[in-house]
Predicted model as a PDB file, atoms N, CA, C, CB and O in Angstrom, pLDDT in the B-factor column:
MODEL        1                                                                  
ATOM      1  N   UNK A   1      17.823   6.844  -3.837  1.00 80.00           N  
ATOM      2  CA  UNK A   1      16.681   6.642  -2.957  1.00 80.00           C  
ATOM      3  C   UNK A   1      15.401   6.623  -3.799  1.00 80.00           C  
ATOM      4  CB  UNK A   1      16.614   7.755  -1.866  1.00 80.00           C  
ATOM      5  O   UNK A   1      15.128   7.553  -4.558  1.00 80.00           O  
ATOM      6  N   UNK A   2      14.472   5.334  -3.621  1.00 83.00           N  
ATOM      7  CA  UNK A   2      13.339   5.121  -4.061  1.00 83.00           C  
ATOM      8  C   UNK A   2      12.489   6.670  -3.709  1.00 83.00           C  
ATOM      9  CB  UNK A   2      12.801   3.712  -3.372  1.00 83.00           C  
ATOM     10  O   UNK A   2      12.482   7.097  -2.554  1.00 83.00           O  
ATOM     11  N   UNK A   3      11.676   7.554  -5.036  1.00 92.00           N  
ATOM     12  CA  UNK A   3      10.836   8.430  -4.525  1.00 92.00           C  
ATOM     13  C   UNK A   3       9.455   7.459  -5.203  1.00 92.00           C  
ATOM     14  CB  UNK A   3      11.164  10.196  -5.048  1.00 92.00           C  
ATOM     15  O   UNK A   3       9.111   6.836  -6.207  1.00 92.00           O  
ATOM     16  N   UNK A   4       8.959   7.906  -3.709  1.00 95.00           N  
ATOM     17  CA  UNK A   4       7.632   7.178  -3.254  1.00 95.00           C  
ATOM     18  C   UNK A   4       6.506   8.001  -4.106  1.00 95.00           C  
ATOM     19  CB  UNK A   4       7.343   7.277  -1.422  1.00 95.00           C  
ATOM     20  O   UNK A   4       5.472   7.395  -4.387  1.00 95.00           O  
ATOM     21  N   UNK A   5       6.674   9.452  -4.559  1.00 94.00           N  
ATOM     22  CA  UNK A   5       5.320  10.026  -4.787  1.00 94.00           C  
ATOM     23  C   UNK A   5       5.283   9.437  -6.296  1.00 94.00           C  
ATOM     24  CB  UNK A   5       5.153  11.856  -4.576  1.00 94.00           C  
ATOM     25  O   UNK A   5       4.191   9.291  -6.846  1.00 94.00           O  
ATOM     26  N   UNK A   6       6.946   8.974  -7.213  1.00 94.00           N  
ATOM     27  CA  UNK A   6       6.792   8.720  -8.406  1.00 94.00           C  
ATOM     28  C   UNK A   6       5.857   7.454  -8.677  1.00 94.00           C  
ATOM     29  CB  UNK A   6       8.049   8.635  -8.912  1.00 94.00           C  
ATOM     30  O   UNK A   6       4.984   7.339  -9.538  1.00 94.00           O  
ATOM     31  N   UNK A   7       6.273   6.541  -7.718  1.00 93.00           N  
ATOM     32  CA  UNK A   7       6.027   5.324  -7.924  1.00 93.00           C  
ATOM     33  C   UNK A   7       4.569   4.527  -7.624  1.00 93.00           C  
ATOM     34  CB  UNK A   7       6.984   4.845  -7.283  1.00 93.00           C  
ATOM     35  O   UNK A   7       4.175   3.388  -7.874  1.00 93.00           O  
ATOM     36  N   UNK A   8       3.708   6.208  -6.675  1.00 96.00           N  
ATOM     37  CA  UNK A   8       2.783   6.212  -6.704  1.00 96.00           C  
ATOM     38  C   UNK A   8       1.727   6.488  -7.520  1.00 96.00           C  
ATOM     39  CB  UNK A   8       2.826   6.487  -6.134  1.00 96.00           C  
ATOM     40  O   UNK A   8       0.616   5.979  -7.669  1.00 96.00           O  
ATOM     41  N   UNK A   9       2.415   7.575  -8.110  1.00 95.00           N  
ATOM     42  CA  UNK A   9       1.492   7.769  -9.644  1.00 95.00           C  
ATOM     43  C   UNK A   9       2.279   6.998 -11.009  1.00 95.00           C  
ATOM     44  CB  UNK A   9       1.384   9.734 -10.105  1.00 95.00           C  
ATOM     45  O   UNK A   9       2.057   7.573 -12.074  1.00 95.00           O  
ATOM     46  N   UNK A  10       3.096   5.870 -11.082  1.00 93.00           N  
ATOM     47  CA  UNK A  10       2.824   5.198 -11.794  1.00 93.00           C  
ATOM     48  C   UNK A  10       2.108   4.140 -11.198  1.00 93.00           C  
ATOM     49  CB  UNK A  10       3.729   4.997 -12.408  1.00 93.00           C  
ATOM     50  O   UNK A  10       1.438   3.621 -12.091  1.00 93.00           O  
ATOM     51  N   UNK A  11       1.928   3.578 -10.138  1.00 94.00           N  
ATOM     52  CA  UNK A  11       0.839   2.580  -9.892  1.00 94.00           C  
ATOM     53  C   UNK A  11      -0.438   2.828 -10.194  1.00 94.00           C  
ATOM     54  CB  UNK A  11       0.771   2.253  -8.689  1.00 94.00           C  
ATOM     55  O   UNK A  11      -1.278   1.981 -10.497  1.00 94.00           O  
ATOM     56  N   UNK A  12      -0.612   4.132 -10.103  1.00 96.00           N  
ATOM     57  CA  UNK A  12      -2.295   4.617 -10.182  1.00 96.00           C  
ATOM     58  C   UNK A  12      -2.381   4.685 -11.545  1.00 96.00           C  
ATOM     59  CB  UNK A  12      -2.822   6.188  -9.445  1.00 96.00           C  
ATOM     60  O   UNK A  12      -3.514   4.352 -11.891  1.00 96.00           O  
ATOM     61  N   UNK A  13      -1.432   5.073 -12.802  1.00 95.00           N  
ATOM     62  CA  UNK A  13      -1.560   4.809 -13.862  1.00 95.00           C  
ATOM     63  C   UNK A  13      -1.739   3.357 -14.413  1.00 95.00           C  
ATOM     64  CB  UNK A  13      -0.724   5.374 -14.248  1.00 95.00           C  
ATOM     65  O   UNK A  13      -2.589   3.126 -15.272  1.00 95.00           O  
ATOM     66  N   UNK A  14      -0.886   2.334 -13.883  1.00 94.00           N  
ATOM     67  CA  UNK A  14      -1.365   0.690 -13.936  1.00 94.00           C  
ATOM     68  C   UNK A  14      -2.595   0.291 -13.702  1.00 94.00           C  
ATOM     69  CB  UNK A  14      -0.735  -0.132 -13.026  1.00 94.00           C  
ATOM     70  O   UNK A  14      -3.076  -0.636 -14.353  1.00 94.00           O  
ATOM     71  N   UNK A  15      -3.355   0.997 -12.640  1.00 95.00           N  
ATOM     72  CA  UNK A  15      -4.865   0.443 -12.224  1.00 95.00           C  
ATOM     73  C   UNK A  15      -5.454   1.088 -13.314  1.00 95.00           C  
ATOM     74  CB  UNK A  15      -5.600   0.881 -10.641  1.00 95.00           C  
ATOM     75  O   UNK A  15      -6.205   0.326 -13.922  1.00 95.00           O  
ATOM     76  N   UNK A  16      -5.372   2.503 -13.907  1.00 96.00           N  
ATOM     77  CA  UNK A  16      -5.825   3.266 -14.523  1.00 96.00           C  
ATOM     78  C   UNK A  16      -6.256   2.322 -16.037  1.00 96.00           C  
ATOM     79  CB  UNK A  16      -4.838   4.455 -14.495  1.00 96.00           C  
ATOM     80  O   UNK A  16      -7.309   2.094 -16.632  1.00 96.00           O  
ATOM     81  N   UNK A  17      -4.892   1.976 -16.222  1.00 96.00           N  
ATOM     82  CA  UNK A  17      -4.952   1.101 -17.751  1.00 96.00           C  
ATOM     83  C   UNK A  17      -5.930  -0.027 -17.475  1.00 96.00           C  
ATOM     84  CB  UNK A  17      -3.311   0.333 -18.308  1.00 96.00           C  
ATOM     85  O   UNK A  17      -7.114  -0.003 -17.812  1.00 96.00           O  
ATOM     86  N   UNK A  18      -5.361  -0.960 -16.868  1.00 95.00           N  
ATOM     87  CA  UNK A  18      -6.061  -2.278 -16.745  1.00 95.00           C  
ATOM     88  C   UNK A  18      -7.372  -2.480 -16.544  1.00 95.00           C  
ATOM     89  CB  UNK A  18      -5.609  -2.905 -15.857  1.00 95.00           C  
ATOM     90  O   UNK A  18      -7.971  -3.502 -16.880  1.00 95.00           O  
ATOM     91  N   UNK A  19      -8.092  -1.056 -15.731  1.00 96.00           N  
ATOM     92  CA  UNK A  19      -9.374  -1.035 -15.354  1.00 96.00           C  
ATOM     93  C   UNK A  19      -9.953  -0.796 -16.804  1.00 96.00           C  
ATOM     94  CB  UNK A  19      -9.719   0.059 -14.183  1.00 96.00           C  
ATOM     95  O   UNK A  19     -11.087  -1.233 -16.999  1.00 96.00           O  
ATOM     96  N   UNK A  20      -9.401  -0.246 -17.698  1.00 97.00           N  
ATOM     97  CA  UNK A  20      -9.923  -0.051 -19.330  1.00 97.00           C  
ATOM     98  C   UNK A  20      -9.272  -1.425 -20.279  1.00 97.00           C  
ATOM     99  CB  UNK A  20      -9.158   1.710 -20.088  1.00 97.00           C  
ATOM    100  O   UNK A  20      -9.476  -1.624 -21.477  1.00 97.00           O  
ATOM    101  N   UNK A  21      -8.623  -2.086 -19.541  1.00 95.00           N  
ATOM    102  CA  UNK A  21      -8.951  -3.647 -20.396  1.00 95.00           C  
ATOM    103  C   UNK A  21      -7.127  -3.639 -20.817  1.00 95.00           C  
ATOM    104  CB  UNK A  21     -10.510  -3.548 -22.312  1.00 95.00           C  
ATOM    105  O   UNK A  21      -6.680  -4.614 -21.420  1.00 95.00           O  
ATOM    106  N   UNK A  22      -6.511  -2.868 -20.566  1.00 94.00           N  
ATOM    107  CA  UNK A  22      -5.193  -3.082 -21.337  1.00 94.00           C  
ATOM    108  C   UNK A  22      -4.296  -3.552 -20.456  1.00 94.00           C  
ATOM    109  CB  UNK A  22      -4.608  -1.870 -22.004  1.00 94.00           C  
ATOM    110  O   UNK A  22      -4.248  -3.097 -19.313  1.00 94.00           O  
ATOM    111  N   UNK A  23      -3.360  -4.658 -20.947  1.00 91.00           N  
ATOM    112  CA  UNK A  23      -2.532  -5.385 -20.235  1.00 91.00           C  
ATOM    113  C   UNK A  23      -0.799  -4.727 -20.059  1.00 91.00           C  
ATOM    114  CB  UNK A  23      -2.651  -6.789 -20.977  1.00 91.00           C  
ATOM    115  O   UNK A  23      -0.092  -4.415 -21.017  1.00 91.00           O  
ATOM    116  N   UNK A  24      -0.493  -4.658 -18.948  1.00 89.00           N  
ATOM    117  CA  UNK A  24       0.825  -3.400 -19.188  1.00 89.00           C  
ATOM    118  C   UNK A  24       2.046  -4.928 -18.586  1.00 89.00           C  
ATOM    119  CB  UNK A  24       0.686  -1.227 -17.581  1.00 89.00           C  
ATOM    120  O   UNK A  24       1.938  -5.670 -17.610  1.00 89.00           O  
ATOM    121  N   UNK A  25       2.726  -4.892 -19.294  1.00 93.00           N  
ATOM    122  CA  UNK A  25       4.039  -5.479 -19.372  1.00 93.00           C  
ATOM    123  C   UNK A  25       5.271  -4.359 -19.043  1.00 93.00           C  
ATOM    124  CB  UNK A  25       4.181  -6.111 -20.874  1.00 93.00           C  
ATOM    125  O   UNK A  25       5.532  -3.294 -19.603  1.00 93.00           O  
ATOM    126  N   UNK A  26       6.008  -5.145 -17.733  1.00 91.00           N  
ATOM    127  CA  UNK A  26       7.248  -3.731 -17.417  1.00 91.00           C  
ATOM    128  C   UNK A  26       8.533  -4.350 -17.699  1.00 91.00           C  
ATOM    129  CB  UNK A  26       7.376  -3.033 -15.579  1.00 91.00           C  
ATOM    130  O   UNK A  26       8.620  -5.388 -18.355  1.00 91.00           O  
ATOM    131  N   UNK A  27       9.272  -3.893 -17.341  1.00 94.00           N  
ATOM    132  CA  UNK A  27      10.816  -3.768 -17.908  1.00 94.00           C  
ATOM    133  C   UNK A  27      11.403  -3.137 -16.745  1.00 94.00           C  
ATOM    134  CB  UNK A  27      11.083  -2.799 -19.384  1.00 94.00           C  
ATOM    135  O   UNK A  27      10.999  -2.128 -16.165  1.00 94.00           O  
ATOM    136  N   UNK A  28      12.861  -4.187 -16.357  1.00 92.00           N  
ATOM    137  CA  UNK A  28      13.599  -3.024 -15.559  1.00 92.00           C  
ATOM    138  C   UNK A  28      14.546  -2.700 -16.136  1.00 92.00           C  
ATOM    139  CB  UNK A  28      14.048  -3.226 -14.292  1.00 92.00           C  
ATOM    140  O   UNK A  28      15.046  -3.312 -17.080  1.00 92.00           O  
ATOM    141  N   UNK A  29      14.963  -1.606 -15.614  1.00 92.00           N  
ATOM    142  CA  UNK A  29      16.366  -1.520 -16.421  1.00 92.00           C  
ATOM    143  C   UNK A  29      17.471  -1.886 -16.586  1.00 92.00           C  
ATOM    144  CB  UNK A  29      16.747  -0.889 -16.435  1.00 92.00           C  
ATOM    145  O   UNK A  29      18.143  -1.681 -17.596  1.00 92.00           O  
ATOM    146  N   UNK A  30      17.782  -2.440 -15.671  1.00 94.00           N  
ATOM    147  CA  UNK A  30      18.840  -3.432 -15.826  1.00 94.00           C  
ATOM    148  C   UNK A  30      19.211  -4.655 -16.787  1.00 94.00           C  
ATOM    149  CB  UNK A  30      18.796  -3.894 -14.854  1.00 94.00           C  
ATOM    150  O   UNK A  30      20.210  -5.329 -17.036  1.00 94.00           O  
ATOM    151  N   UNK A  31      17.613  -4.569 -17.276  1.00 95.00           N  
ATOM    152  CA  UNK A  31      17.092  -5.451 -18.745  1.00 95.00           C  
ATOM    153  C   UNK A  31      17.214  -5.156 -20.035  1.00 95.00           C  
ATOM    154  CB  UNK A  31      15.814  -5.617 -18.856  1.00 95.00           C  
ATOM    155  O   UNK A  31      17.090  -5.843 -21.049  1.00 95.00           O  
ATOM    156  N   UNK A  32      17.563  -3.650 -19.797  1.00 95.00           N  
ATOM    157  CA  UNK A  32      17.211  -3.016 -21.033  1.00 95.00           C  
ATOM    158  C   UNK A  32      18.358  -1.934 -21.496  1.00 95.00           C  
ATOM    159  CB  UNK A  32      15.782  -2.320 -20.839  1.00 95.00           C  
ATOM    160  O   UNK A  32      18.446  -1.455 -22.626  1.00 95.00           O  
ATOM    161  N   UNK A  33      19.268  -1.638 -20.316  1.00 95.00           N  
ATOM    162  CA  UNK A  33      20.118  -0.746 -20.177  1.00 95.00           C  
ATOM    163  C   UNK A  33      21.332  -0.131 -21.317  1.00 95.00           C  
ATOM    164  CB  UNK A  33      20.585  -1.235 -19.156  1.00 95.00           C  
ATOM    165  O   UNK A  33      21.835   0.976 -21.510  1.00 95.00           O  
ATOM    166  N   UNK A  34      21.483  -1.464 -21.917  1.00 95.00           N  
ATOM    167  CA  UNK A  34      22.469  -2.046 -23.155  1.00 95.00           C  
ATOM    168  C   UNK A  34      21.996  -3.086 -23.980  1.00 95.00           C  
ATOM    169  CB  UNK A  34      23.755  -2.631 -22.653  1.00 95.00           C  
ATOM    170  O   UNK A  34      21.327  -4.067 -23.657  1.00 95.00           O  
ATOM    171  N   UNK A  35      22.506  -2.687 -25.302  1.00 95.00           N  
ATOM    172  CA  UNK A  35      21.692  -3.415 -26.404  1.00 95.00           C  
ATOM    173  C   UNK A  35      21.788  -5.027 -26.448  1.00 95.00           C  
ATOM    174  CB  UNK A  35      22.194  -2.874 -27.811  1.00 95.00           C  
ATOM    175  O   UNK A  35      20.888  -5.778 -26.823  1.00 95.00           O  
ATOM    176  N   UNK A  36      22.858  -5.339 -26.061  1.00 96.00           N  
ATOM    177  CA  UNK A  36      23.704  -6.700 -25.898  1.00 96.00           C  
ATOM    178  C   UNK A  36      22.535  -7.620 -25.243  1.00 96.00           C  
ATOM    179  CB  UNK A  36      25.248  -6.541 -24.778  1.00 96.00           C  
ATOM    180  O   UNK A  36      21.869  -8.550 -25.697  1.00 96.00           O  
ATOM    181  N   UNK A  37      22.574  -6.900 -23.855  1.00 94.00           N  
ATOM    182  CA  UNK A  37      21.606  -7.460 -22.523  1.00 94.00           C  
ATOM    183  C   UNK A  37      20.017  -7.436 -23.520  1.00 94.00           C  
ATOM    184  CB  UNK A  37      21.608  -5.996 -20.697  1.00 94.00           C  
ATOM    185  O   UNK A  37      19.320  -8.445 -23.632  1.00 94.00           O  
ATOM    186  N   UNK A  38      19.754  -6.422 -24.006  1.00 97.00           N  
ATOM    187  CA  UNK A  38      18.221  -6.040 -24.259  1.00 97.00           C  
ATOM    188  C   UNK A  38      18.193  -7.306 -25.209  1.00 97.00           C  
ATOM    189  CB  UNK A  38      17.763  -4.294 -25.027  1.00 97.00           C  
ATOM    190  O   UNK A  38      17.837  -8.338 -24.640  1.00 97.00           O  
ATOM    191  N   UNK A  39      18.484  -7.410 -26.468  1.00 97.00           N  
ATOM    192  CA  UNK A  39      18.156  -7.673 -27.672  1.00 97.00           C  
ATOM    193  C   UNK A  39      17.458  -9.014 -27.455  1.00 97.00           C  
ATOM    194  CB  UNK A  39      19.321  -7.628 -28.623  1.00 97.00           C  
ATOM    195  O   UNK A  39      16.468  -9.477 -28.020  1.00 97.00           O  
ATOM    196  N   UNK A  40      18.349  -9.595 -26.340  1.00 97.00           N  
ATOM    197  CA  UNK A  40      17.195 -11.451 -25.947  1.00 97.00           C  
ATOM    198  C   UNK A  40      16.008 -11.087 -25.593  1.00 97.00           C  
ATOM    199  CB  UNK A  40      17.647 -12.670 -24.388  1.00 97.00           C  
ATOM    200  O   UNK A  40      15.047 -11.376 -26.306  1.00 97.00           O  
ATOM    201  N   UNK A  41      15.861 -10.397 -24.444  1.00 97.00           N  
ATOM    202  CA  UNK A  41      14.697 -10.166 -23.596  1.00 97.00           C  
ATOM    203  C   UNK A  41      13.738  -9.501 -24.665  1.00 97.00           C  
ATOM    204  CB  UNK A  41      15.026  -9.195 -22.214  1.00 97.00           C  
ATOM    205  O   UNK A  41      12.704 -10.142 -24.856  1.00 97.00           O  
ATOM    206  N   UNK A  42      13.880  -8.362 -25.382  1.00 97.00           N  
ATOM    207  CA  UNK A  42      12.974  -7.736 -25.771  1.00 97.00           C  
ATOM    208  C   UNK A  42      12.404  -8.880 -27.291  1.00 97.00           C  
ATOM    209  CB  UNK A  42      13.581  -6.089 -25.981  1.00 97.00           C  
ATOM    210  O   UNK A  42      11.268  -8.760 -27.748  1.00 97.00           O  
ATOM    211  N   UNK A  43      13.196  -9.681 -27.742  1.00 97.00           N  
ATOM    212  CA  UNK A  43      12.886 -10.344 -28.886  1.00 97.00           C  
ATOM    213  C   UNK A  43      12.324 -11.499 -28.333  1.00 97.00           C  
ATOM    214  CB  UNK A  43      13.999 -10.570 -29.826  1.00 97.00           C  
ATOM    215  O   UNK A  43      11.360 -12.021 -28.892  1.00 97.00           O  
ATOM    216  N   UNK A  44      12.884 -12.050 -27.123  1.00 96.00           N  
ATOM    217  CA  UNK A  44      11.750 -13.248 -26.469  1.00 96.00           C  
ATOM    218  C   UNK A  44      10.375 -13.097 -25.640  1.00 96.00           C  
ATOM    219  CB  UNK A  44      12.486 -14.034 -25.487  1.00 96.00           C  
ATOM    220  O   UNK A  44       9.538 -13.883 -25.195  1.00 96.00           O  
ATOM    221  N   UNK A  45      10.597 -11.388 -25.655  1.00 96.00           N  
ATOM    222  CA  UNK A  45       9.249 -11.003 -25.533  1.00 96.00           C  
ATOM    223  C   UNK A  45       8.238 -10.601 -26.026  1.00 96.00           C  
ATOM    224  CB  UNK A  45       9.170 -10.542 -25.108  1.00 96.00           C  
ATOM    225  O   UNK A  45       7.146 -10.351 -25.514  1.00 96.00           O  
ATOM    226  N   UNK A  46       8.663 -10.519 -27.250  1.00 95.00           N  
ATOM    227  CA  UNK A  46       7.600 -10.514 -28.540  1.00 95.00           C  
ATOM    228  C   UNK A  46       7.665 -11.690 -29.033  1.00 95.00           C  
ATOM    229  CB  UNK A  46       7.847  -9.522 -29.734  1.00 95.00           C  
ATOM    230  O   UNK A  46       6.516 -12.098 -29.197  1.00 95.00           O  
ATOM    231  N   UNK A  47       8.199 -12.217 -29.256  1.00 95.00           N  
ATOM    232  CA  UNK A  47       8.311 -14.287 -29.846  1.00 95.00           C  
ATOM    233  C   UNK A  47       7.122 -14.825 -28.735  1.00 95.00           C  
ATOM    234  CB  UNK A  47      10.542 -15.508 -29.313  1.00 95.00           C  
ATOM    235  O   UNK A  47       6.329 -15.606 -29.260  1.00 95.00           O  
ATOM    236  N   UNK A  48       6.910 -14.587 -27.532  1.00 94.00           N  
ATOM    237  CA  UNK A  48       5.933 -15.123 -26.391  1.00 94.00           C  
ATOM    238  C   UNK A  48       4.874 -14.325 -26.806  1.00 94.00           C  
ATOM    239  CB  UNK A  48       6.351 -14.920 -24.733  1.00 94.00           C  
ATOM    240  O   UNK A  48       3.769 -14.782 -27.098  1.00 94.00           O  
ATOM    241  N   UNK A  49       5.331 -12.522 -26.864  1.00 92.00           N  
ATOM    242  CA  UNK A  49       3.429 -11.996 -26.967  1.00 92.00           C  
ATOM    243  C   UNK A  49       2.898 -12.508 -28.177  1.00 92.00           C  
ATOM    244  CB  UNK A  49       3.036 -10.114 -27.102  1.00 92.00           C  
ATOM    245  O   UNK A  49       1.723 -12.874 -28.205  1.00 92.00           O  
ATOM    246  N   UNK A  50       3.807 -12.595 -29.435  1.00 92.00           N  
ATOM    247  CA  UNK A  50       2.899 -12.785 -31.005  1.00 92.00           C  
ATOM    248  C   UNK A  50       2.527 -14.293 -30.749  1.00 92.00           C  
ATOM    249  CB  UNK A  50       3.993 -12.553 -32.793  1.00 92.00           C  
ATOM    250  O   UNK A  50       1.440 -14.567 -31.258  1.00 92.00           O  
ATOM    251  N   UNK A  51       3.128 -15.349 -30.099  1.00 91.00           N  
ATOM    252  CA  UNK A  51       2.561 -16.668 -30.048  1.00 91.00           C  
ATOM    253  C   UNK A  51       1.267 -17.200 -29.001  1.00 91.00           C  
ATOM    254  CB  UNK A  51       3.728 -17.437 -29.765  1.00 91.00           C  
ATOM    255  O   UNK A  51       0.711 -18.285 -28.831  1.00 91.00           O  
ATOM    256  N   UNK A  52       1.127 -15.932 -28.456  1.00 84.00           N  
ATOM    257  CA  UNK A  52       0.328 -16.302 -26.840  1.00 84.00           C  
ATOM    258  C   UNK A  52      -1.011 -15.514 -27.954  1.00 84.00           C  
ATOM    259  CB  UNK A  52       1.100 -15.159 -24.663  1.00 84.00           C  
ATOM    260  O   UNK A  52      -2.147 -15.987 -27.973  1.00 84.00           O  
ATOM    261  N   UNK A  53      -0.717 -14.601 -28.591  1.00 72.00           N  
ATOM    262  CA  UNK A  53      -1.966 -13.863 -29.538  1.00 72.00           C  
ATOM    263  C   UNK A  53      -2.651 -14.621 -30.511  1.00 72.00           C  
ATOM    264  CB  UNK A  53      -1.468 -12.704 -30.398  1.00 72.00           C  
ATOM    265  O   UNK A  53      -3.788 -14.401 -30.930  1.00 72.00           O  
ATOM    266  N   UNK A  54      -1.715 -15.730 -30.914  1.00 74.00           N  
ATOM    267  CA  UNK A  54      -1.855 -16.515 -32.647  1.00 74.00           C  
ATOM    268  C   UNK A  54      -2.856 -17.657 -31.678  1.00 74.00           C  
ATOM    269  CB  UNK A  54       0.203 -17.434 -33.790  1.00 74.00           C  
ATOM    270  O   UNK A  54      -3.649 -18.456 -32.176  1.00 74.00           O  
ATOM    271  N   UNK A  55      -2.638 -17.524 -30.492  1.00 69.00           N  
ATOM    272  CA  UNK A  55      -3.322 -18.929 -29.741  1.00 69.00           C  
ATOM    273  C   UNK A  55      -4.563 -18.660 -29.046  1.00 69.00           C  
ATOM    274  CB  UNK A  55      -2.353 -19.606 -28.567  1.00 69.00           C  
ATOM    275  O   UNK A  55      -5.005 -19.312 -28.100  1.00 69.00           O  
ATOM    276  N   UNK A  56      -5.244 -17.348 -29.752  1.00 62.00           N  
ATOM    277  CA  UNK A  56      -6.283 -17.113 -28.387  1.00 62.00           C  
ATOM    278  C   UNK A  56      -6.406 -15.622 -28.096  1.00 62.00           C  
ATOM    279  CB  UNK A  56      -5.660 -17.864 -26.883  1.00 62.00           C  
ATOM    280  O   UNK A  56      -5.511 -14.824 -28.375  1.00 62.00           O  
ATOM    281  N   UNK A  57      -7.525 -15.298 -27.539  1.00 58.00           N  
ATOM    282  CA  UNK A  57      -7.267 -14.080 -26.865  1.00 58.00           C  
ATOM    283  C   UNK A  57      -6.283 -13.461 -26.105  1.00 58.00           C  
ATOM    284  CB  UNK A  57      -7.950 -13.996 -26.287  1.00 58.00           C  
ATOM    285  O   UNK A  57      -5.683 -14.468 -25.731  1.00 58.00           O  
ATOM    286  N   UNK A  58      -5.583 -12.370 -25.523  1.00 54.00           N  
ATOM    287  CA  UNK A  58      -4.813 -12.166 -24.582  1.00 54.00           C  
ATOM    288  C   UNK A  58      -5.625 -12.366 -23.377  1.00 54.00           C  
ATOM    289  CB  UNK A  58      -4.188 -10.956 -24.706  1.00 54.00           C  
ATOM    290  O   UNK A  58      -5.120 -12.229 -22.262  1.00 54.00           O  
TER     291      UNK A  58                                                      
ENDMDL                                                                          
END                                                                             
């Protein structure tokens, strides 16, 4: 069962960041759970952040 008070204070931590300029990228776990599954996602997600950076501001 989803707890609501967690998911409330990580949202308030998301506004928290972003209102100070930082961009938050999430992950579920089902993405990340095993190395097999992870190793694409997390390496095509730095191959996108370092090329989206080399091109410009974030």
């Amino acid at each position: 069962m989803p707890d609501s008070a967690k998911y409330a204070a990580t949202m308030a931590g998301d506004r928290h960041l972003k209102f100070r300029g930082y961009e938050v990228f999430r992950f579920g776990h089902d993405e990340l759970r095993d190395r097999d599954r992870a190793r694409p996602v997390v390496t095509e997600f730095f191959r996108t952040l370092l090329d989206r950076s080399s091109n410009g501001p974030i």
